[in-house]
ZAMARGU-4260 file (C-alpha; in steps of 0.2 Angstrom, whole numbers, plus 5000, padded with zeros to 4 digits):
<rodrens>
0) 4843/4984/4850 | 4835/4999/4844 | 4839/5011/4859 | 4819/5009/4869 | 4811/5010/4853
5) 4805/4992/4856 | 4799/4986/4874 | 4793/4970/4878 | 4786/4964/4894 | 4780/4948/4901
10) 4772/4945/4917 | 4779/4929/4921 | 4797/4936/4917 | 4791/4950/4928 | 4788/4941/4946
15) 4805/4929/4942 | 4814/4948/4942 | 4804/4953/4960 | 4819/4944/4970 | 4834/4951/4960
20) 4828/4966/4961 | 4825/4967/4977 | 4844/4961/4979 | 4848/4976/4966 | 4837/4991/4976
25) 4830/4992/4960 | 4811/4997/4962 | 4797/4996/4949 | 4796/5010/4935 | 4787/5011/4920
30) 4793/5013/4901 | 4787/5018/4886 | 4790/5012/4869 | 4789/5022/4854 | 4770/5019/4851
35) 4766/5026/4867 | 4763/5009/4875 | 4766/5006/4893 | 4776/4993/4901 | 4780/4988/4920
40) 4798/4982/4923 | 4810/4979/4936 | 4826/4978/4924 | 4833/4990/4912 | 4827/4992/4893
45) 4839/4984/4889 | 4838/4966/4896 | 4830/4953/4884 | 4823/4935/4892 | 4822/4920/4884
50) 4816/4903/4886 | 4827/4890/4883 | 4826/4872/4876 | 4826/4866/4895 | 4812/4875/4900
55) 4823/4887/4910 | 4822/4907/4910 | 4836/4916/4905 | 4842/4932/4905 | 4854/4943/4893
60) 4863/4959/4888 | 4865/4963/4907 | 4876/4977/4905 | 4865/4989/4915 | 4863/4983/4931
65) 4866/4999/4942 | 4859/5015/4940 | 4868/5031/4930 | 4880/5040/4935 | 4869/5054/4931
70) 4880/5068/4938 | 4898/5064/4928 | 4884/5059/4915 | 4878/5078/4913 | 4895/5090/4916
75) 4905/5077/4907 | 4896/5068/4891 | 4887/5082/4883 | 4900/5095/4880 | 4911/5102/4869
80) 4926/5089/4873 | 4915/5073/4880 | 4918/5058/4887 | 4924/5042/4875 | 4904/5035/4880
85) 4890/5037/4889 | 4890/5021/4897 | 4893/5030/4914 | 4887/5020/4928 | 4889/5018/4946
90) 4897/5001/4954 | 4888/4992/4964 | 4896/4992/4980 | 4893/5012/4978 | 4874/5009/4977
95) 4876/4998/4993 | 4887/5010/5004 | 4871/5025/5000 | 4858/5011/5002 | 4867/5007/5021
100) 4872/5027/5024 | 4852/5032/5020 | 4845/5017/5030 | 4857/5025/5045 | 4851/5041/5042
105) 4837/5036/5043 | 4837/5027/5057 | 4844/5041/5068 | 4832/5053/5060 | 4817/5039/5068
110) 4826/5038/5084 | 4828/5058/5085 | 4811/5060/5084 | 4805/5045/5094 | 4814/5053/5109
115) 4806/5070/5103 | 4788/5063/5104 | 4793/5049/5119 | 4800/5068/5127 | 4781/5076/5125
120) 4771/5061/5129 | 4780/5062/5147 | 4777/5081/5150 | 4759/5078/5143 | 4757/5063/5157
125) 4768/5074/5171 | 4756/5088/5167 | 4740/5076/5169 | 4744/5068/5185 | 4748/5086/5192
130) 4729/5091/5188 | 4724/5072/5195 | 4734/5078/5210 | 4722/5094/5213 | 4707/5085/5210
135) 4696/5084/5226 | 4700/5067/5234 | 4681/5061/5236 | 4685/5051/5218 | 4697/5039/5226
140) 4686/5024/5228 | 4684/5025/5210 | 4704/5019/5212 | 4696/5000/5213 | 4688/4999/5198
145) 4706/5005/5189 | 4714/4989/5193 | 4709/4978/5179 | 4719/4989/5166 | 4736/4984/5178
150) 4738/4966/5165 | 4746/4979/5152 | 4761/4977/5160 | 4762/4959/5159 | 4760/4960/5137
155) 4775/4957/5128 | 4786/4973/5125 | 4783/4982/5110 | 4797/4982/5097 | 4803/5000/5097
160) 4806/4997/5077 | 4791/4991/5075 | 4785/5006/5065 | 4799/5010/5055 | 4798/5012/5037
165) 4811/5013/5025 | 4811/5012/5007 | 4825/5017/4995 | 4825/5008/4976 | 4833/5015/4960
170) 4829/5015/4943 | 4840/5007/4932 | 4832/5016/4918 | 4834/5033/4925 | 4841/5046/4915
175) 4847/5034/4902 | 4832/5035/4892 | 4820/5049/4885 | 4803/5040/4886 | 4804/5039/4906
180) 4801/5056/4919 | 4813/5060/4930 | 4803/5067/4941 | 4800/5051/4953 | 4807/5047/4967
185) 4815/5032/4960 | 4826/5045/4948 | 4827/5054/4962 | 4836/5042/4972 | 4849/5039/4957
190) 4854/5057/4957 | 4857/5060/4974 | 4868/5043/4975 | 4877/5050/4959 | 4881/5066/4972
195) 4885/5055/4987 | 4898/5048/4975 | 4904/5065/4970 | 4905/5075/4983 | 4908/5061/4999
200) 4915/5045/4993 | 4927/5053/4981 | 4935/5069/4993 | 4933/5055/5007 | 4948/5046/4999
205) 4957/5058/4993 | 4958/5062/5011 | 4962/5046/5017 | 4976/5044/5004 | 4985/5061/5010
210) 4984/5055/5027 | 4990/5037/5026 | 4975/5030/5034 | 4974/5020/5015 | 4992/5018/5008
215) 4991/5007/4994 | 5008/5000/4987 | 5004/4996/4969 | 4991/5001/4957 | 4981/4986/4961
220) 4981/4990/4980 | 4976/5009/4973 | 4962/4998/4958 | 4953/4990/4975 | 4954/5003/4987
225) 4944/5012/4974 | 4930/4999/4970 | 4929/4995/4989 | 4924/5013/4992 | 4912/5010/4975
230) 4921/5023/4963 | 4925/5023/4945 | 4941/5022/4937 | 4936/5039/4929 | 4939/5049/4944
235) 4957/5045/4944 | 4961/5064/4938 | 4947/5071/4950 | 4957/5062/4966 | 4972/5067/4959
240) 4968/5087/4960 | 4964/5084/4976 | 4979/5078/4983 | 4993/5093/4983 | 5005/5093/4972
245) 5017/5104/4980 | 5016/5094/4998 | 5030/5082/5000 | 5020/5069/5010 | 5008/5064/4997
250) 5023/5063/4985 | 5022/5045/4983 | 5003/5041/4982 | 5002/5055/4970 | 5014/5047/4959
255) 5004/5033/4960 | 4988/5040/4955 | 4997/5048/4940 | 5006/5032/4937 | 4990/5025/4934
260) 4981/5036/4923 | 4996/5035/4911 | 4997/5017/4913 | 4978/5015/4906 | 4980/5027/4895
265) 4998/5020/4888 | 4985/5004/4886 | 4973/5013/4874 | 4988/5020/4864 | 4996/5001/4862
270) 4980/4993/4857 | 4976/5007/4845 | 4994/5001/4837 | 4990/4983/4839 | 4977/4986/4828
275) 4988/4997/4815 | 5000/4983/4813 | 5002/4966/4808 | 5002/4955/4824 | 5021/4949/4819
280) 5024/4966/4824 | 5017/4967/4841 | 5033/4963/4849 | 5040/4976/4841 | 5028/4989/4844
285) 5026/4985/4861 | 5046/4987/4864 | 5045/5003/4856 | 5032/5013/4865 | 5038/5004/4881
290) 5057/5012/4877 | 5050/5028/4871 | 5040/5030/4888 | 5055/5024/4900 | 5069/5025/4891
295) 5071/5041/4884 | 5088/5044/4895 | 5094/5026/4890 | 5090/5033/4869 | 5080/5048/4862
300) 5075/5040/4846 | 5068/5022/4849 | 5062/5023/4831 | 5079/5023/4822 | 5082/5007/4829
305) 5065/4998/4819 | 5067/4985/4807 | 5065/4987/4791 | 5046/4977/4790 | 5040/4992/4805
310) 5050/5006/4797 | 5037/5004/4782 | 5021/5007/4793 | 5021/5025/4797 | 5012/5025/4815
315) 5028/5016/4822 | 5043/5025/4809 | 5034/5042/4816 | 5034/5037/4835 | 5044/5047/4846
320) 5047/5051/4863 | 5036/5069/4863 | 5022/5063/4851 | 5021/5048/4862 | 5021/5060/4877
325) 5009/5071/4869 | 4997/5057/4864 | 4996/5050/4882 | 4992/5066/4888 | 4977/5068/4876
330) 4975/5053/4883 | 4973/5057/4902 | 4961/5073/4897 | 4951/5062/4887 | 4946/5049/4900
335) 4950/5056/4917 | 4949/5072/4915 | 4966/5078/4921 | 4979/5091/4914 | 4992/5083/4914
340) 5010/5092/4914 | 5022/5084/4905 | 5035/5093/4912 | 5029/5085/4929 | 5026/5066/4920
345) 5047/5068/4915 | 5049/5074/4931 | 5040/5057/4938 | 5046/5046/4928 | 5063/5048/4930
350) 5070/5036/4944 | 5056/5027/4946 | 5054/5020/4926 | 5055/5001/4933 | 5038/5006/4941
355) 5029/5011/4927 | 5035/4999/4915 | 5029/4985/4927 | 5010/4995/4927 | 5013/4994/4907
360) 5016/4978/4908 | 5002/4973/4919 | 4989/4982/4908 | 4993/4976/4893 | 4995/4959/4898
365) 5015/4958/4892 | 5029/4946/4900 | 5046/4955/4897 | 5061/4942/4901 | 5067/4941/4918
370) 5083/4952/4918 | 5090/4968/4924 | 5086/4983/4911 | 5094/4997/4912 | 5085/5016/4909
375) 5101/5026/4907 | 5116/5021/4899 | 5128/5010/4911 | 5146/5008/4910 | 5155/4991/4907
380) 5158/4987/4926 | 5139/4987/4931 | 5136/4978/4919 | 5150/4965/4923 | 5146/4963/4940
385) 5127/4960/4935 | 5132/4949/4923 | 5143/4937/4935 | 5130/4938/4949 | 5118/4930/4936
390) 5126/4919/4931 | 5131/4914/4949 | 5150/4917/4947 | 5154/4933/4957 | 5166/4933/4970
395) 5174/4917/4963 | 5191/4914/4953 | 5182/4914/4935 | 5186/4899/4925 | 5190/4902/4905
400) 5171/4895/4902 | 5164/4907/4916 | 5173/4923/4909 | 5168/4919/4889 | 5150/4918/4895
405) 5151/4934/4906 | 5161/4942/4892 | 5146/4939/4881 | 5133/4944/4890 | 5142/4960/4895
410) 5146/4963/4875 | 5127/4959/4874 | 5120/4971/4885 | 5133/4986/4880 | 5126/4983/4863
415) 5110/4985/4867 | 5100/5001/4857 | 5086/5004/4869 | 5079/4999/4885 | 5067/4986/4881
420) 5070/4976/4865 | 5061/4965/4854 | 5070/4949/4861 | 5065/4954/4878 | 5046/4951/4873
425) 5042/4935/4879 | 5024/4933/4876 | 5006/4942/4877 | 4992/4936/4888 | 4976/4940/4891
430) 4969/4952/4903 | 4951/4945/4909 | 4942/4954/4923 | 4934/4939/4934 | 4920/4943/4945
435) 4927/4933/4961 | 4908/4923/4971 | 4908/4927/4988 | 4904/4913/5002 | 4889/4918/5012
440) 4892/4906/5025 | 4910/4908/5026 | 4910/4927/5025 | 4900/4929/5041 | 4909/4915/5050
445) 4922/4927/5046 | 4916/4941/5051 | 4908/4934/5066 | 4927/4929/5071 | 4934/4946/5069
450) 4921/4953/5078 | 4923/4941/5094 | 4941/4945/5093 | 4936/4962/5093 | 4926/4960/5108
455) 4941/4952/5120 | 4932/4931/5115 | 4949/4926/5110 | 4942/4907/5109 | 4925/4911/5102
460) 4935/4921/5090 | 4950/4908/5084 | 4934/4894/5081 | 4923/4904/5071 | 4938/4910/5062
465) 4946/4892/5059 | 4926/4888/5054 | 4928/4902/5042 | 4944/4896/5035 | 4937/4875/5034
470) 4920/4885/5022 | 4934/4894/5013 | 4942/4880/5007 | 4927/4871/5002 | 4921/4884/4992
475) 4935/4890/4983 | 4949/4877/4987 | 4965/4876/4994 | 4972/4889/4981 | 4964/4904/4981
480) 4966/4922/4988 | 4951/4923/4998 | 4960/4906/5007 | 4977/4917/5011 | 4967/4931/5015
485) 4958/4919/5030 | 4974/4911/5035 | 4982/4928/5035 | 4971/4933/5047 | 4970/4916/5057
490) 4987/4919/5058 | 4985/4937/5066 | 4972/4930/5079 | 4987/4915/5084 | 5000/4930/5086
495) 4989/4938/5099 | 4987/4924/5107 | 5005/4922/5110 | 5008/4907/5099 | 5020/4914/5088
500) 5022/4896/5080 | 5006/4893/5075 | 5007/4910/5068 | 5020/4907/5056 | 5015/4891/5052
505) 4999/4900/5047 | 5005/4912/5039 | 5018/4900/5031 | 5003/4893/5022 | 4995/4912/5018
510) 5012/4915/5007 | 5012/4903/4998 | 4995/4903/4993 | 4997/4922/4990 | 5012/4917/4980
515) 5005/4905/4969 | 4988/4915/4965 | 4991/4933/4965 | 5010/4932/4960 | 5026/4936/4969
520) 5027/4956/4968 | 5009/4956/4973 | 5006/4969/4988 | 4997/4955/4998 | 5011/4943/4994
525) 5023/4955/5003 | 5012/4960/5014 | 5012/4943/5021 | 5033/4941/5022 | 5034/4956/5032
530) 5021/4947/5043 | 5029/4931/5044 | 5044/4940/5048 | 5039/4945/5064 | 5029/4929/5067
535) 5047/4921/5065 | 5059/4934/5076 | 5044/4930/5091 | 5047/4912/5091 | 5066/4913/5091
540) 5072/4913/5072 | 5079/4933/5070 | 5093/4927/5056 | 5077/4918/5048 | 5066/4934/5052
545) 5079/4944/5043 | 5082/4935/5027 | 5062/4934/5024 | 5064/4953/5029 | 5074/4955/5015
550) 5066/4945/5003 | 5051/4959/5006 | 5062/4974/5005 | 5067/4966/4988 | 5050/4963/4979
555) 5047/4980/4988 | 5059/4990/4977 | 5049/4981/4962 | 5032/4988/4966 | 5035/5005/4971
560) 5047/5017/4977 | 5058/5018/4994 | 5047/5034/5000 | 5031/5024/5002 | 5026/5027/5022
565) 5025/5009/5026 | 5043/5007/5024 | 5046/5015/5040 | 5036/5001/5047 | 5049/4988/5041
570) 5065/5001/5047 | 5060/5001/5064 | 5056/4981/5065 | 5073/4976/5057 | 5080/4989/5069
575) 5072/4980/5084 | 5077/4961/5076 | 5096/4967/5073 | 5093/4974/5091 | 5090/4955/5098
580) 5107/4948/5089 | 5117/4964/5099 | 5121/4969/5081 | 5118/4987/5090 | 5127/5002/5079
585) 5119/4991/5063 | 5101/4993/5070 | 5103/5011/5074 | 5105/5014/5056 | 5087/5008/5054
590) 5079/5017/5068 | 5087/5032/5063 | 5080/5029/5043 | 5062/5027/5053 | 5063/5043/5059
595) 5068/5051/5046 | 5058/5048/5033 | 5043/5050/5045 | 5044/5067/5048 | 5047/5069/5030
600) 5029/5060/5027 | 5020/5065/5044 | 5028/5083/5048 | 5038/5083/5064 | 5023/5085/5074
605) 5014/5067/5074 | 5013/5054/5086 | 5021/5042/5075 | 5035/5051/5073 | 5036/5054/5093
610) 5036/5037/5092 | 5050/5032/5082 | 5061/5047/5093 | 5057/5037/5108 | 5062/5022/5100
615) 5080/5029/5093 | 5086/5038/5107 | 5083/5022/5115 | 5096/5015/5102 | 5104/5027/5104
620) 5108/5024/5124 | 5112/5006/5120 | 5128/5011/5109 | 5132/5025/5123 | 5126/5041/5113
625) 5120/5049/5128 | 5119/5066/5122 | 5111/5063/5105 | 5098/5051/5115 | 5094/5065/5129
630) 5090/5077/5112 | 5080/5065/5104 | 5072/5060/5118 | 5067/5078/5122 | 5059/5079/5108
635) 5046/5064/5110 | 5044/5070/5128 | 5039/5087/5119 | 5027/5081/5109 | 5019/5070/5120
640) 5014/5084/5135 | 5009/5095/5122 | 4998/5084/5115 | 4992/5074/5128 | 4996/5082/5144
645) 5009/5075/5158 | 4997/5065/5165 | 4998/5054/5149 | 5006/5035/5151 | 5017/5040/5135
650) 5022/5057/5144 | 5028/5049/5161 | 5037/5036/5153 | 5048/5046/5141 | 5050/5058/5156
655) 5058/5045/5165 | 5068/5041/5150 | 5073/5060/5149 | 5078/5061/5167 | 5087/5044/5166
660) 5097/5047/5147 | 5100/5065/5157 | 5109/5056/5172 | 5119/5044/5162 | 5125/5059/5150
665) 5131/5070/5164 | 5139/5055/5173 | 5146/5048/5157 | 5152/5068/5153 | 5160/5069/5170
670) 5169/5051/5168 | 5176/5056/5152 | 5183/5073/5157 | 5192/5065/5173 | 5199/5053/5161
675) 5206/5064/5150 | 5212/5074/5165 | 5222/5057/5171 | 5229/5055/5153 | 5235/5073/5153
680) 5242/5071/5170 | 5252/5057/5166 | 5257/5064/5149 | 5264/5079/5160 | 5274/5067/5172
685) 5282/5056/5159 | 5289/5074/5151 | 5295/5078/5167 | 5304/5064/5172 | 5312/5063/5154
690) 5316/5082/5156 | 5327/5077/5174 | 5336/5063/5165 | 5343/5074/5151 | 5349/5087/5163
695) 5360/5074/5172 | 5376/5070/5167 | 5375/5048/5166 | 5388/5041/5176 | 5385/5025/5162
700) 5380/5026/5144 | 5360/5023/5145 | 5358/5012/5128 | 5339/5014/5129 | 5341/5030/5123
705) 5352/5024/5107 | 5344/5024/5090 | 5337/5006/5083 | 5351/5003/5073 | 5365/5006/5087
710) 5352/4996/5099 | 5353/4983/5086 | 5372/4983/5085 | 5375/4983/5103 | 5360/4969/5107
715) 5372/4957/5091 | 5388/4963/5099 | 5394/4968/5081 | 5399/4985/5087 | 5413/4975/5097
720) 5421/4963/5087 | 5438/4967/5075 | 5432/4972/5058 | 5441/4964/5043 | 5456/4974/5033
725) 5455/4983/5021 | 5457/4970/5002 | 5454/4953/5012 | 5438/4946/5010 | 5430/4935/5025
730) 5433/4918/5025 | 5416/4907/5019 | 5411/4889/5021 | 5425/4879/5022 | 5439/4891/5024
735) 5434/4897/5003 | 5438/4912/4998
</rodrens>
């Protein structure tokens, strides 16, 4: 309450805190109050106990449960353009991954030296028997009396860990209070975890983001790659300076880190309005900064468009499109510490606004209609065609009911004033964070499966695994993410296998658990389509394959953009599906798009890329492009000596490709020019033998050579018969005239 200037310690509170804190790495440290007092606690300051009515212990205000942050706490907090707090700490999977990386370190350090010392003890004992050995031999009866020491051998082995010690705790008051030193080692444990986080965790996936090894598709995905690795939302700017901005290949992931930033800071800006306004007007003010951000191309001034009722509050009548900009990037600089150009969030934006206003939306808790909005202005047969195909009329004979209602929508939608408005505001929800309970049991049953998988103990593996999925659904129920994420994975083990139908029936069940808890555009959600799609195309179903297929691609395009890496993947798989209904030249398309937008990602000189050549120019031989597949093919078979040298399996087999594609395209070059010589010949003859008939006088007219009309007279016989004179008219039906 009063910022440490009060302490208070109880000794039975004290031993009750020995197990968390043990759980916590936090270690013993001593405080002192304002009156010089001393006081022994495992917890920060800041936690308060109290006895309840039932006799119980409880704890409170248990907002510092991990150490500081002590290094972003220091360069970031206490100078001229601080941070929005000081509550800077580090998560607590971050304390665990130091706590596992130093007891490692450790342990090698111990085994380093224990074969040092095991390494001298042996020259020491090499060097002793060599003087026993010179010894005069008289002393050998003396041999005897050395036997009794032989039942050493027979003792039980020593552990070789036995006298290993390690000990590394943290302070949770370290650096957060005055009246503590930060001289012991306790602080110093905090400050060098607050560097491992810095200058490893951080630059460690940054890297793993430029090279794809983590590709997250959403926000979300990007929000739990983060916290897995144990950092803080705050170094969102420092991941984005480094990853390059002038590198095409980390275009997208970029984007993403960007889109994130403004997203939290776009949240900030709307609750800072929320707060302005009256709530009536939240609908309001949320359509208006969500068109000023997105649909500056659709209209410039989103504010002209404001009711009267918002037109009188100054903070929404004022809002346009560069003061919104402007405060976003104050924004960003404020709490991630990124310069943000926004020359280059225009730049962004534009073409991938449904993106960011999904993020908005997510952040701020917002449901929008379900409808197609449009960021630039469209013209009247767009939005015809996407008015009939919602109304499930398109490509049908409208009747008079059908076209009024398309006609209205159509009118609707041209009328529109801007992007988002505040009829499109359906409703506001709350954002809670939920801390989700782990299963021991079922978490190392789990692991234990993937592990035996691992290891080549298929049936260990799918037992422990179904084990883990039976605890799973005990704990948390039949509905929950952690259940989809264990049938997911029963699912992979079943595939495997080879049983392609108990995989997709598995997996059947993963989607729509995934569906139902995490939502439909979630990335696990499509994640598992794609899966299911192949689980599907290996048990027989393609045309069923390809529909989920496209289900995917279509929540896809919702979440992110179609320059994400992983959409190579699902290229080449439709590629192979469309392969196995012989729909040939349709499936080249998709290997060709693999391809291509790997080596935009990866660079031409990657494996992955080899790979997707070697694929193509396979597609390429099946539709009879033998000369495109020899140069495509050539190049994988390039790569892959280079690389891996011609003894390599991948080398030899796309050297037998090479030399196979070769054959068939010389073979197939040779047919073709002998074929065309034929054609030519006989082109050649028939002009020759025309020629000889024309240079002969016919002994008989030759009629085949008449025009059509004097073919058709003479084939009627009209040419032959009388013709009627001249003022008499032919003789109809019943001799009239």
């Amino acid at each position: 309450i009063d910022s440490g200037a009060t302490v208070g310690s109880d000794p039975e509170f004290h031993k009750l805190m020995e197990p968390v804190a043990k759980a916590l790495h936090f270690g013993e440290h001593t405080v002192q109050d304002a009156s010089g007092a001393s006081h022994t606690l495992y917890s920060s300051v800041d936690v308060k106990g109290l006895t309840g009515t039932d006799g119980r212990k409880y704890l409170l205000d248990l907002y510092r449960m991990t150490p500081v942050d002590v290094e972003f706490l220091e360069s970031e907090c206490m100078g001229d353009k601080p941070y929005p707090h000081k509550l800077v700490l580090l998560r607590p999977e971050l304390v665990d991954i130091f706590w596992e990386n130093s007891v490692r370190k450790a342990v090698q350090e111990y085994a380093a030296e224990k074969v040092k010392k095991s390494g001298e003890s042996k020259a020491e004992e090499s060097k002793a028997e060599d003087t026993k050995s010179e010894e005069p031999k008289s002393e050998e009866p003396k041999s005897e009396e050395s036997k009794p020491e032989e039942p050493k051998s027979d003792e039980a082995p020593k552990d070789a860990m036995a006298d290993f010690e390690f000990t590394l705790d943290f302070s949770p008051d370290a650096f957060a209070t005055t009246t503590e030193s930060n001289e012991d080692p306790l602080a110093a444990a905090v400050r060098s975890a607050s560097q491992f986080l810095k200058n490893i965790s951080v630059p460690g996936l940054a890297r793993d983001l430029a090279s794809y090894t983590t590709s997250p598709l959403s926000g979300d995905a990007l929000v739990t790659a983060m916290h897995q690795r144990g950092i803080n939302m705050r170094y969102l700017g420092r991941i984005a300076d480094l990853l390059p901005a002038d590198v095409k290949s980390v275009t997208n992931v970029r984007r993403l880190v960007i889109f994130e930033m403004v997203a939290r800071a776009t949240k900030h800006i709307i609750r800072g309005l929320f707060r302005s306004v009256p709530t009536y007007l939240h609908a309001e003010t949320f359509a208006l900064v969500a068109s000023a951000l997105v649909g500056a191309r659709y209209c410039a001034t989103p504010a002209e468009h404001l009711s009267a009722a918002a037109r009188a509050y100054p903070v929404l009548a004022e809002l346009t499109v560069q003061s919104l900009g402007a405060e976003i990037q104050q924004q960003v600089a404020q709490r991630f510490r990124y310069d943000l150009d926004l020359d280059v969030l225009f730049e962004l934006v534009r073409d991938n606004e449904r993106i960011l206003l999904r993020e908005v939306c997510m952040k701020v808790g917002a449901q929008l209609a379900l409808q197609q909005y449009h960021f630039v202005r469209p013209d009247e047969r767009t939005v015809y065609a996407e008015a009939s195909a919602a109304l499930g009329v398109s490509g049908a004979k409208l009747t008079k009911p059908a076209r009024r209602a398309v006609r209205e929508r159509v009118d609707a939608e041209m009328a529109r004033a801007t992007t988002v408005t505040v009829s499109d505001v359906m409703n506001f929800v709350a954002v809670a964070k939920v801390s989700v309970q782990s299963a021991s049991f079922a978490d190392e049953a789990f692991e234990a499966g993937r592990m035996s998988l691992e290891q080549g103990q298929k049936e260990l593996g799918l037992e422990l695994l179904l084990e883990s999925l039976a605890l799973h659904e005990q704990t948390f129920g039949f509905l929950h993410p952690e259940s989809a994420r264990c049938y997911a994975v029963v699912s992979l083990a079943h595939y495997d296998a080879g049983e392609a139908a108990l995989a997709a029936e598995f997996m059947t069940k993963a989607v729509v658990i995934s569906e139902r808890t995490v939502g439909l555009d979630n990335p696990l959600t499509i994640h598992n389509y794609l899966n299911l799609s192949l689980y599907e195309h290996a048990r027989g179903n393609t045309l069923l394959a390809l529909r989920l297929m496209r289900h995917a691609m279509d929540l896809w395009r919702v979440v992110n953009s179609p320059d994400h890496p992983d959409l190579a993947t699902a290229h080449n798989n439709i590629g192979v599906m469309l392969q196995a209904l012989h729909l040939y030249d349709d499936a080249l398309r998709f290997f060709d798009a693999c391809v291509t937008a790997r080596e935009r990602l990866l660079g031409p000189e990657h494996v992955l890329v080899a790979n997707a050549q070697h694929t193509l120019a396979k597609a390429m031989a099946i539709t009879g492009d033998f000369a495109g597949a020899v140069q495509t093919e050539r190049l994988a078979h390039k790569f892959f000596s280079s690389r891996f040298g011609d003894d390599d399996a991948r080398s030899k087999e796309t050297a037998e490709w090479l030399a196979e594609l070769t054959f068939n395209a010389v073979r197939t070059a040779k047919l073709t020019k002998s074929a065309q010589e034929k054609i030519r010949d006989i082109a050649s003859s028939a002009s020759l033998a025309h020629v000889d008939t024309e240079g002969k006088e016919p002994s008989a007219p030759v009629k085949g050579s008449l025009p059509i009309d004097d073919l058709l007279k003479f084939i009627t016989g009209s040419s032959s018969g009388p013709k009627p004179k001249p003022g008499r008219r032919a003789r109809g039906p019943k001799g009239s005239r």
